[in-house]
N, C-alpha and C positions, 0 to 999 in steps of 0.2 A: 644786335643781330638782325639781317635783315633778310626778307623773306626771297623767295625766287625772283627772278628777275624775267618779266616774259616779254615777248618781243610781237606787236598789234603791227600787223597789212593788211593795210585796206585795196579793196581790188573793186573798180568798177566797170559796168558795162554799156557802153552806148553804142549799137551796134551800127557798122562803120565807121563812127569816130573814134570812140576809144574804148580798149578792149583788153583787159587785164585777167590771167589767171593762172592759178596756180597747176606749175608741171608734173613737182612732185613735192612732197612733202605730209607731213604728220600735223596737223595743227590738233593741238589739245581744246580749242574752243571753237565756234564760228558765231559769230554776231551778225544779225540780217539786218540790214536798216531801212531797204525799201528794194523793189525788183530787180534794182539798178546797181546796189552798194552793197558791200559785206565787209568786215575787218575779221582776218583768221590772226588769233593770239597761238603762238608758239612757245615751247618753255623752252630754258634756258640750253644752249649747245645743239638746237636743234636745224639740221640743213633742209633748206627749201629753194624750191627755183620758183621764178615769179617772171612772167611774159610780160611783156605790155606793149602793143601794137596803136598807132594813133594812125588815121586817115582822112583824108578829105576830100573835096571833088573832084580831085586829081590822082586818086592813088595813093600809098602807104607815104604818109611823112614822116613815120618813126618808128623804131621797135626795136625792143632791146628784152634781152635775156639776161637772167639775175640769178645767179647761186649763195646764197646766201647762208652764212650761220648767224645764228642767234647768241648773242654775247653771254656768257656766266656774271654773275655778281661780278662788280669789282676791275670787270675785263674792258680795255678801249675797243671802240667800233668805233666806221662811219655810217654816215646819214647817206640816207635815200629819199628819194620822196615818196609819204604812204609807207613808210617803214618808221614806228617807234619804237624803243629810243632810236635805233638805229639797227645795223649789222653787220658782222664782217664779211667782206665780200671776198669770195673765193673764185668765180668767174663772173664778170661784165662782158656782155658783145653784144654791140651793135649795130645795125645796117641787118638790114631782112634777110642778102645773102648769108651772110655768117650767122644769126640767127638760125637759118633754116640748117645749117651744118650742124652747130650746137644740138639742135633738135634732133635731128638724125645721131651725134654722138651718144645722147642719152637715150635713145631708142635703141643703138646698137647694145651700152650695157644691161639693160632691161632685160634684152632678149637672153643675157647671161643668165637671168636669176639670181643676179644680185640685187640684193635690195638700194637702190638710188638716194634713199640718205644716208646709207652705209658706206659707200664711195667715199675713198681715201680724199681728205681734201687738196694734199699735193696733187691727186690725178686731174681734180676741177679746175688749181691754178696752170697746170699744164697747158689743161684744153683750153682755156683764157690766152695765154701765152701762144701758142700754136694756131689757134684760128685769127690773134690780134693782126700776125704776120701771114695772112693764109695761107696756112699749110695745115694740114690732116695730122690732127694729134693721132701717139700711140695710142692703139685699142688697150682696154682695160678688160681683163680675161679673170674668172674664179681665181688664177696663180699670183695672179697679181694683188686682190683683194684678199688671198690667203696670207700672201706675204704682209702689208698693209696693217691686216692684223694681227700677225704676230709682232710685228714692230710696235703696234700699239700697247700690247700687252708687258711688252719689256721697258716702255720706256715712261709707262706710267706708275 
């Protein structure tokens, strides 16, 4: 039998080069390594988003938004970098426009009072899906998350 399976992101900070943190998420641990470096451990099925913006003396070279689950025992993922073992990704988007839309989606269900690792994961691949193609994903409302989980309910 084997034990929980947790999932270590590492996040660091070099301010205007690179710049990693987390948007939303529960980490059950945090580990500090120096003023610069942290890795937040997550237990198993747990959803997180993870930023990470890199820059240089030109302006933003990169930055990407990450919706992430944390795999259960048993389960396949993939790799990220700074993400072990791994996770499944539920939205990727990259390029700082999309990014910044991303950000605003998840600000808009916030402002629901839902709680943001509560979010149905089909709504994450949606917003993935919908901003890869730029277009404005559907809002994600209490009715929508009521429904969500009663589906959960039934088919677990």
């Amino acid at each position: 039998m084997s034990g929980p399976l947790l999932t270590e992101v590492d996040l660091s900070w070099w301010k205007g080069r690179v710049e990693e943190w987390l948007r939303f998420g529960a980490p059950v641990e945090e580990v500090i390594h120096d003023r610069r470096r942290r890795t937040l451990i997550f237990a198993s099925d747990a959803v997180f988003a993870r930023v990470r913006w890199m820059g240089g003396d030109y302006g933003t070279s990169a930055s990407c938004l990450e919706i992430l689950r944390a795999p259960r025992p048993g389960e396949g993922y993939a790799t990220s970098p700074g993400v072990r073992p791994g996770a499944t990704p539920l939205a990727v988007v990259e390029g700082w426009t999309r990014v910044r839309r991303a950000l605003e989606v998840i600000d808009a269900i916030a402002a629901t009072g839902v709680r943001l690792t509560d979010v149905a994961p089909d709504h994450w691949r949606h917003v993935h899906n919908r901003l890869a193609v730029g277009l404005w994903p559907r809002p994600y409302d209490r009715a929508r998350h009521r429904a969500w989980r009663l589906r959960a309910k039934v088919t677990r």
